[in-house]
C-alpha positions as CSV (number, residue, x, y, z in Angstrom):
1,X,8.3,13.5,9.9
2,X,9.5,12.0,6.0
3,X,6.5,10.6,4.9
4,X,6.9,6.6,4.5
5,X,6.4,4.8,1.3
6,X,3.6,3.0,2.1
7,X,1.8,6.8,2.3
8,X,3.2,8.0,-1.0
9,X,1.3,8.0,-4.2
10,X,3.2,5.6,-6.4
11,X,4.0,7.3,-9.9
12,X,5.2,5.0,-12.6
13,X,7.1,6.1,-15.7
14,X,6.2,2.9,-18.4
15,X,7.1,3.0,-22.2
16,X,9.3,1.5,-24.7
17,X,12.9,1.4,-24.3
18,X,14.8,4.3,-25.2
19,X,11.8,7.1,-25.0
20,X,13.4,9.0,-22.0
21,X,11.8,7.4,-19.4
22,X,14.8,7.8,-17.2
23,X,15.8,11.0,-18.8
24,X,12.3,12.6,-17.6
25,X,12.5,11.3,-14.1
26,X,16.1,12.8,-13.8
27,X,14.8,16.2,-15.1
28,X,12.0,15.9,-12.6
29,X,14.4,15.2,-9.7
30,X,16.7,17.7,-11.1
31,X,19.9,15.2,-10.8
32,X,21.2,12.4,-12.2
33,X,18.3,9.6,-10.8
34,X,18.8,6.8,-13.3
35,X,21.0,6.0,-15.6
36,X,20.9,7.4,-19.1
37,X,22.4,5.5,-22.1
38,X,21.7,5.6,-25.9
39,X,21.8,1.5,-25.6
40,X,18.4,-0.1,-25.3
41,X,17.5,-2.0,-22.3
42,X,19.6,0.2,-19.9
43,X,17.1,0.3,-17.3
44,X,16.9,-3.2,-16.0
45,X,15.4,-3.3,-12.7
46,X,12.9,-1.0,-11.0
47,X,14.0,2.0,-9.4
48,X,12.3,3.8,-7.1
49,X,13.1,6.9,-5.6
50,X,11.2,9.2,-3.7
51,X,10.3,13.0,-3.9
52,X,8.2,15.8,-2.5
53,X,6.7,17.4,-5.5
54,X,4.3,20.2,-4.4
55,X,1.7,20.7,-4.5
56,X,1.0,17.1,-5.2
57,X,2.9,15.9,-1.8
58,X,5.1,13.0,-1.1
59,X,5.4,10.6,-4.4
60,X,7.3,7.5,-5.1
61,X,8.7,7.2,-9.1
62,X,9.3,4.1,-10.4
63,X,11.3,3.9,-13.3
64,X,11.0,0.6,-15.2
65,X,12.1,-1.7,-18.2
66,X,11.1,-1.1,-21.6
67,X,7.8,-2.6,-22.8
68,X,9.7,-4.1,-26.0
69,X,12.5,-5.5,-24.3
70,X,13.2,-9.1,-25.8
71,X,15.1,-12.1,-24.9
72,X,15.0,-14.1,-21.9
73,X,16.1,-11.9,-19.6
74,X,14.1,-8.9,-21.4
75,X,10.6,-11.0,-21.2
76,X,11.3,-11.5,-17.1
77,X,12.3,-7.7,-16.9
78,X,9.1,-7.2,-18.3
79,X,6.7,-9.3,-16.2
80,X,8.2,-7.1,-13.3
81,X,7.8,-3.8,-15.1
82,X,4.1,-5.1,-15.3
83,X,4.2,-6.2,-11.9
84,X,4.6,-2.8,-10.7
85,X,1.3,-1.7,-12.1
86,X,-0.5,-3.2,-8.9
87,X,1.1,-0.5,-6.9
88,X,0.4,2.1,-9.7
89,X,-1.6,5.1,-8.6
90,X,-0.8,7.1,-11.7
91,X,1.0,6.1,-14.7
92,X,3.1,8.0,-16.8
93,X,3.3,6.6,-20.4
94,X,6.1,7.7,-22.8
95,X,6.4,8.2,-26.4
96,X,8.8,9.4,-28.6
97,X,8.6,10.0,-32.4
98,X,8.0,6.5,-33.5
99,X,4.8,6.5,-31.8
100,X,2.3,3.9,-30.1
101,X,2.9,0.1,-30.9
102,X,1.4,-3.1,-30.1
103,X,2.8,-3.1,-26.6
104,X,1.6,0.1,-25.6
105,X,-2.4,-0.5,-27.1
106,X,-1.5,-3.7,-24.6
107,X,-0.4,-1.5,-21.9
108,X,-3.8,0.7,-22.0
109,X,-5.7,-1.5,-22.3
110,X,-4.5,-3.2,-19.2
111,X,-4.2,0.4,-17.2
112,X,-8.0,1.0,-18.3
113,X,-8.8,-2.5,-17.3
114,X,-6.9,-1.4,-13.6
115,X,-9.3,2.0,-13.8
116,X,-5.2,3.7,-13.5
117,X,-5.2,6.7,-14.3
118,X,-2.6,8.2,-17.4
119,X,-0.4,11.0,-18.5
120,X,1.2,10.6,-21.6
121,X,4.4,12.5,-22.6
122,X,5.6,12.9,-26.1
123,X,9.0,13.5,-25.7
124,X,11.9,14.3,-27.7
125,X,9.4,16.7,-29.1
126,X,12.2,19.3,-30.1
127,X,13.2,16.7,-33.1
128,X,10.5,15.0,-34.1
129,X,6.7,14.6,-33.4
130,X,5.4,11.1,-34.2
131,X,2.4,10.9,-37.1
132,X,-0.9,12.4,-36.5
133,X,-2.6,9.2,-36.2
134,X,-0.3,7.8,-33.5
135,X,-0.6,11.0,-31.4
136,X,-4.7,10.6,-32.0
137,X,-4.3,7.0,-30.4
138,X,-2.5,8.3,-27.8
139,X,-4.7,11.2,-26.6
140,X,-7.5,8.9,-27.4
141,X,-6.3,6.5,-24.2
142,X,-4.8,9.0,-22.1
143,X,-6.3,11.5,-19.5
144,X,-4.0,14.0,-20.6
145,X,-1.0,14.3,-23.1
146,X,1.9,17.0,-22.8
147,X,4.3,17.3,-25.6
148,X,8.4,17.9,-24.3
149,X,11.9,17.4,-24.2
150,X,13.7,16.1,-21.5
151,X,17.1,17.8,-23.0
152,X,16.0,21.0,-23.3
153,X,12.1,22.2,-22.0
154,X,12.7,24.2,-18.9
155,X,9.0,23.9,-18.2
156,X,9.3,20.3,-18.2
157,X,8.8,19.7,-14.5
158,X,5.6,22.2,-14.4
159,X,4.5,20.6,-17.2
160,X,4.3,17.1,-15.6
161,X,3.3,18.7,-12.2
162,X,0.2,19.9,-13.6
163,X,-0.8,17.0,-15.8
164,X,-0.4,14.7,-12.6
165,X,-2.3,17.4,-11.1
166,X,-5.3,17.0,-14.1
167,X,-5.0,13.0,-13.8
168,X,-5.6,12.5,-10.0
169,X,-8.8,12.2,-8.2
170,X,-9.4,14.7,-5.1
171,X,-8.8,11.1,-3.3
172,X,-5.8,10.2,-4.2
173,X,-4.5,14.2,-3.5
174,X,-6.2,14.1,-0.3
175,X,-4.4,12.3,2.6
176,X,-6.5,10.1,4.7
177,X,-6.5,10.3,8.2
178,X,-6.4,7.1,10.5
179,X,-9.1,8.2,12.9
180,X,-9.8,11.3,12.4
181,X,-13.6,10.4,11.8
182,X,-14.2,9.0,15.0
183,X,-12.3,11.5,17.4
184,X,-13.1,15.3,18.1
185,X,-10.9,17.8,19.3
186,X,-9.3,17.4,22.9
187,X,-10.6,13.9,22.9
188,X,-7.6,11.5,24.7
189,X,-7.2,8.7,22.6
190,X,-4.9,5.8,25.1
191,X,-2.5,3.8,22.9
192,X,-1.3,0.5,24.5
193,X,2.0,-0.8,23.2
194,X,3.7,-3.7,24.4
195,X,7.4,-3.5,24.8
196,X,8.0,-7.4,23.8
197,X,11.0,-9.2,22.1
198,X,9.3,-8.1,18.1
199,X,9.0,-4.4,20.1
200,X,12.4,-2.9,17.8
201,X,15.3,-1.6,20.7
202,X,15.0,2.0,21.5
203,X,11.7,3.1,19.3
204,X,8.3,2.2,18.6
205,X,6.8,0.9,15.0
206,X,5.8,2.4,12.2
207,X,1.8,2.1,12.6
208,X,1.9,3.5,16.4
209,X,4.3,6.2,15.1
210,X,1.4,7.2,12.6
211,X,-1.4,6.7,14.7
212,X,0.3,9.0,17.1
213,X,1.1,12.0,14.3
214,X,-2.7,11.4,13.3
215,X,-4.1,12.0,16.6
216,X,-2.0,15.5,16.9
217,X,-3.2,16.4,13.7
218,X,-6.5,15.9,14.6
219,X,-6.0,18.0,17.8
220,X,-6.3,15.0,20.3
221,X,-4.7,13.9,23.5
222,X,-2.6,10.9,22.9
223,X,-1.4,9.0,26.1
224,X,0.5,5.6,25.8
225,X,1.1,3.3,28.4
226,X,1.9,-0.3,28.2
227,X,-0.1,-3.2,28.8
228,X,0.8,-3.5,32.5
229,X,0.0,-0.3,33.6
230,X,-3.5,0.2,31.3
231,X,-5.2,0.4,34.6
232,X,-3.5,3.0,36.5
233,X,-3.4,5.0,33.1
234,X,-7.3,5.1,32.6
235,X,-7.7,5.8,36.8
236,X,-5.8,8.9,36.3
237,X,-7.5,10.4,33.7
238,X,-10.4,12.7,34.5
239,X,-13.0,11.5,31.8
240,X,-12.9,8.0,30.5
241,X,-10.9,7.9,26.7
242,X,-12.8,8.3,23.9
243,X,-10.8,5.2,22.3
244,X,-8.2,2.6,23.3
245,X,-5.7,1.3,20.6
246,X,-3.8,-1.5,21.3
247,X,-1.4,-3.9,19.4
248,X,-3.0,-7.0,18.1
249,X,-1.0,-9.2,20.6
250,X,-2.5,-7.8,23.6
251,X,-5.6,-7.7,22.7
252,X,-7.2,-10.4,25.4
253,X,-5.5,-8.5,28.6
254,X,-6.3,-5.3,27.1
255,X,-10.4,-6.2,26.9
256,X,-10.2,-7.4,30.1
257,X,-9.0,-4.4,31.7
258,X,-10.5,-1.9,29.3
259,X,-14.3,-0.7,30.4
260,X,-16.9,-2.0,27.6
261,X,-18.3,1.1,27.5
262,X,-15.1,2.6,26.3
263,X,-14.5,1.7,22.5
264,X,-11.6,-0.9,21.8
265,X,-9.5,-1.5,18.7
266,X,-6.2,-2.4,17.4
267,X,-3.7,-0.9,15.2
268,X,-4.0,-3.4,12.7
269,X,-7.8,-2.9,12.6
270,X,-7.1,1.0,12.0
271,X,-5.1,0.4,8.9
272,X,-7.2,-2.4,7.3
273,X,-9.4,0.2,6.8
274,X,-7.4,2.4,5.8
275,X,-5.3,0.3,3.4
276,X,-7.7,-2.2,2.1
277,X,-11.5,-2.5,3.1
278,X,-13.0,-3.1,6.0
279,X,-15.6,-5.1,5.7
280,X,-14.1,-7.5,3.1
281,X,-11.9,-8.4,5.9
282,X,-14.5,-8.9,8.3
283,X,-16.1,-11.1,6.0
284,X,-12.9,-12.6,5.1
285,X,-12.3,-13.6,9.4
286,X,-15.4,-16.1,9.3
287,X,-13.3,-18.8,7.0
288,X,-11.6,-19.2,10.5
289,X,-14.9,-20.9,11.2
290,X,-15.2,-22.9,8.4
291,X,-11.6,-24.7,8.0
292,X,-10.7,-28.2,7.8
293,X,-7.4,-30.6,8.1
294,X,-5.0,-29.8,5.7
295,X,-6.0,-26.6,4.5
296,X,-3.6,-24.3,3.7
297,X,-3.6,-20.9,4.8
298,X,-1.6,-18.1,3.3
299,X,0.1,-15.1,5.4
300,X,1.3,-12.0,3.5
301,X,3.6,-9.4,5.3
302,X,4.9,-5.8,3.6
303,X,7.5,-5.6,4.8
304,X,10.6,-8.6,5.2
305,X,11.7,-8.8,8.4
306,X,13.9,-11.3,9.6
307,X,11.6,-13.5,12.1
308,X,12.2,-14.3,15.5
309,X,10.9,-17.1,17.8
310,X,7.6,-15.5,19.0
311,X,6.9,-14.0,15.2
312,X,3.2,-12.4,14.9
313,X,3.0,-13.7,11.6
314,X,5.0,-17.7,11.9
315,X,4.2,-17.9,15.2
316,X,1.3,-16.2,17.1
317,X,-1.6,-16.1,14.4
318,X,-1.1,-19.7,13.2
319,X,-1.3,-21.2,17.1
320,X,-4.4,-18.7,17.5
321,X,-6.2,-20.3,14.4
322,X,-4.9,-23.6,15.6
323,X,-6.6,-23.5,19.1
324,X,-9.5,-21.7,17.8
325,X,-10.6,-24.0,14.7
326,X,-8.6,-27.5,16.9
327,X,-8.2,-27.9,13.2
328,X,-4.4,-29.0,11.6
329,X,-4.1,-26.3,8.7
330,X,-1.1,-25.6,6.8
331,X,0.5,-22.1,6.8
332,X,2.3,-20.7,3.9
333,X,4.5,-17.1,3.8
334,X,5.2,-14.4,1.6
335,X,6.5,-11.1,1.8
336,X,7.6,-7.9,-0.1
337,X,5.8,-7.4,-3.4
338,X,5.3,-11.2,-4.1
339,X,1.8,-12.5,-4.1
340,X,1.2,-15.5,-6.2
341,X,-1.2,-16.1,-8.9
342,X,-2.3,-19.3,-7.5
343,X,-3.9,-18.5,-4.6
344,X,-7.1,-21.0,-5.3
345,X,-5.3,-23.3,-3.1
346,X,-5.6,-21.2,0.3
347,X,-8.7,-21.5,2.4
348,X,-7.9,-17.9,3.2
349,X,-5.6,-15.1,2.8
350,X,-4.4,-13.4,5.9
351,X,-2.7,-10.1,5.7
352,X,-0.6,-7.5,7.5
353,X,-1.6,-4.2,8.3
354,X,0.1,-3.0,5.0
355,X,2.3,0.0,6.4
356,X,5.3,-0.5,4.1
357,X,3.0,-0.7,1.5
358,X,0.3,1.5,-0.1
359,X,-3.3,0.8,-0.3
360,X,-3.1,0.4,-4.6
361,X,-1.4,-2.7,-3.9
362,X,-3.5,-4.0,-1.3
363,X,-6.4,-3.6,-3.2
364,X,-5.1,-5.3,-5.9
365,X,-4.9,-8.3,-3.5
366,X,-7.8,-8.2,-2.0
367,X,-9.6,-7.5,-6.2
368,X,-7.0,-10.8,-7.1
369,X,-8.3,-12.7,-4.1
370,X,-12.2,-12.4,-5.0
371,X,-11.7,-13.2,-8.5
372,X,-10.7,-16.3,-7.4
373,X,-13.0,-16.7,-4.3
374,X,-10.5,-16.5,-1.9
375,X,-11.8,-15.2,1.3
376,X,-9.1,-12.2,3.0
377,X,-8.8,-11.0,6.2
378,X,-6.1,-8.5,8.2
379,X,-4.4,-9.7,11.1
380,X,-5.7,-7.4,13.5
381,X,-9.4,-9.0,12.4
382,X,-8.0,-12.4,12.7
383,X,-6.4,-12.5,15.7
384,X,-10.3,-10.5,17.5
385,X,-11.6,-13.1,15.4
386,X,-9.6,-15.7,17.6
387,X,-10.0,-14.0,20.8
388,X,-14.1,-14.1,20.5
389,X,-14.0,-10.0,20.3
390,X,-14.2,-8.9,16.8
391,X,-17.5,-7.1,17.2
392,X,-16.1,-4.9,20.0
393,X,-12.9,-4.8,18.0
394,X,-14.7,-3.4,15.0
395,X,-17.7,-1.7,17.1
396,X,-15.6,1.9,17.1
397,X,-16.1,2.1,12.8
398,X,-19.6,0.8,12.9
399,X,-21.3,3.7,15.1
């Protein structure tokens, strides 16, 4: 199975315009990636391609804007290079001969600040090195440093293999399982998935499709069933499930059918753990208790869909919190990569389960939202928080 984005480590190449940012990233890919241009500022918007590069795995590179591009347009190309950094798990800073400058001293400082981790690359190298002083500064603020030429170093994708290789943490080369933790071998895990009008024709989503692959990788039993026929599915199996998944949305029928003794979550809950933290979003759920008239409450989503009538997000989890709180709050959206910088004004931040994205980025949000006090939550932990079961929802983690 290709490994989605939101799994990939997210690589960016940052640096001033015309160092060989793109140049690098086409020798790493081995073909003609971005465009290359000896006029400044040719890279104008992000790109991002991805790539298996063993053994590191599945990566996403992002190449980006020059740090000293200037003008109007330059200055908005880079607030979105910066952007990108939220989503940085590595960054790879390059140099040529004329050395570090006042943007890139910014730039580390702000990757330090981030705790994201840096290769350097000196490149150009075959021509001309930069002074010794500039190369001090940059070993100085980098985790490693390699010296090459994107025109002619044939060792120039082992070189950057191993210095990515020296720069990650045993973490971030080290891919998490879902629920690998809390099943054994031969367990049967039941999966409940409701084929309703957001359920996408012919195929099931993303999250269930991962929870599934997780579960055979972990040498489990996965059996799914839909919400109708939980019953029967749990009366013909021999020994009761060691767990039952299920999406958010059915989360009331499901609890009533579902045994207590037999442990309950949802999807949602399994990747808010996975993607973010845990129990910051537990915490997060009890604003639900405390809201008033008029707040406003913001909803981020991944991915951008186009939403239908019964939408989880405009629809479902606002009329939960709604009949829950009897309180007449205001919902704002946003999706993609936008979050905005003035989220003071939200009573509470709800998110998605964050599958299109990787967990760098939702970090960063959750890190953004307690700076300013803003209490976060996931919508799996907001909609048990609704329902009255968020303990029993979150009881599976907590053993």
């Amino acid at each position: 199975m290709k490994e989605t984005r939101g799994n990939r480590l997210h690589i960016a190449f940052l640096g001033k315009m015309n160092t060989g940012k793109s140049s690098i990233i086409n020798a790493l890919f081995n073909r003609e990636i971005s465009i290359v241009s000896e006029v400044k500022g040719t890279t104008t918007d992000i790109n991002q391609k991805a790539m298996e590069l063993l053994p590191i795995g599945p990566i996403s590179v992002m190449d980006t804007a020059g740090l000293d591009d200037c003008g109007y347009l330059g200055e908005k190309r880079v607030k979105k290079t910066l952007e990108v950094l939220d989503r940085t798990d590595a960054a790879v800073v390059v140099f040529d001969y004329t050395g570090a400058k006042e943007c890139d001293l910014e730039l580390f400082k702000t990757l330090k600040e981030m705790k994201i981790p840096v290769l350097s690359i000196i490149n150009k190298s075959d021509t001309k090195e930069p002074d010794k002083s500039d190369i001090e500064t940059i070993e100085k603020n980098s985790n490693h440093t390699i010296f090459t030429s994107a025109k002619c170093d044939k060792e120039i994708i082992g070189k950057i293999k191993q210095g990515l290789i020296n720069i990650l943490s045993e973490e971030q080369l080290t891919q998490k399982s879902l629920i690998g933790d809390i099943i054994g071998k031969n367990d049967t895990v039941v999966l409940v998935i409701p084929i309703d009008k957001e359920a996408p024709k012919g195929r099931i989503i993303l999250p269930q499709v991962q929870t599934i692959r997780d579960i055979l990788d972990n040498n489990a039993i996965s059996v799914v069933c839909g919400v109708e026929n939980l019953k029967e599915t749990i009366d013909n199996l021999k020994t009761p499930p060691k767990l039952v998944i299920t999406d958010s949305q059915a989360f009331r029928e499901v609890n009533k059918t579902v045994d207590n003794k037999i442990p309950l979550t949802s999807f949602s809950i399994i990747f808010a753990r996975i993607k973010g933290d845990l129990e910051t979003f537990a915490n997060g759920a009890k604003a639900i208790d405390n809201l008033d008239d008029n707040d406003k409450i913001l909803i981020c989503e991944s991915c951008s869909h186009h939403p239908i009538e019964d939408d989880i997000g405009r629809v479902k989890i606002p009329n939960l919190i709604k009949n829950y709180s009897k309180k007449n709050v205001e919902f704002d959206h946003v999706s993609g990569h936008v979050f905005p910088n003035n989220i003071e004004q939200y009573k509470l931040i709800i998110h998605c389960g964050a599958c299109m994205t990787n967990r760098r980025e939702v970090l960063s949000r959750i890190s953004h939202s307690n700076s300013k006090n803003v209490p976060i939550t996931n919508y799996g932990i907001a909609i048990a928080k609704c329902l009255g079961i968020l303990d029993t929802a979150l009881k599976p983690f907590r053993n």
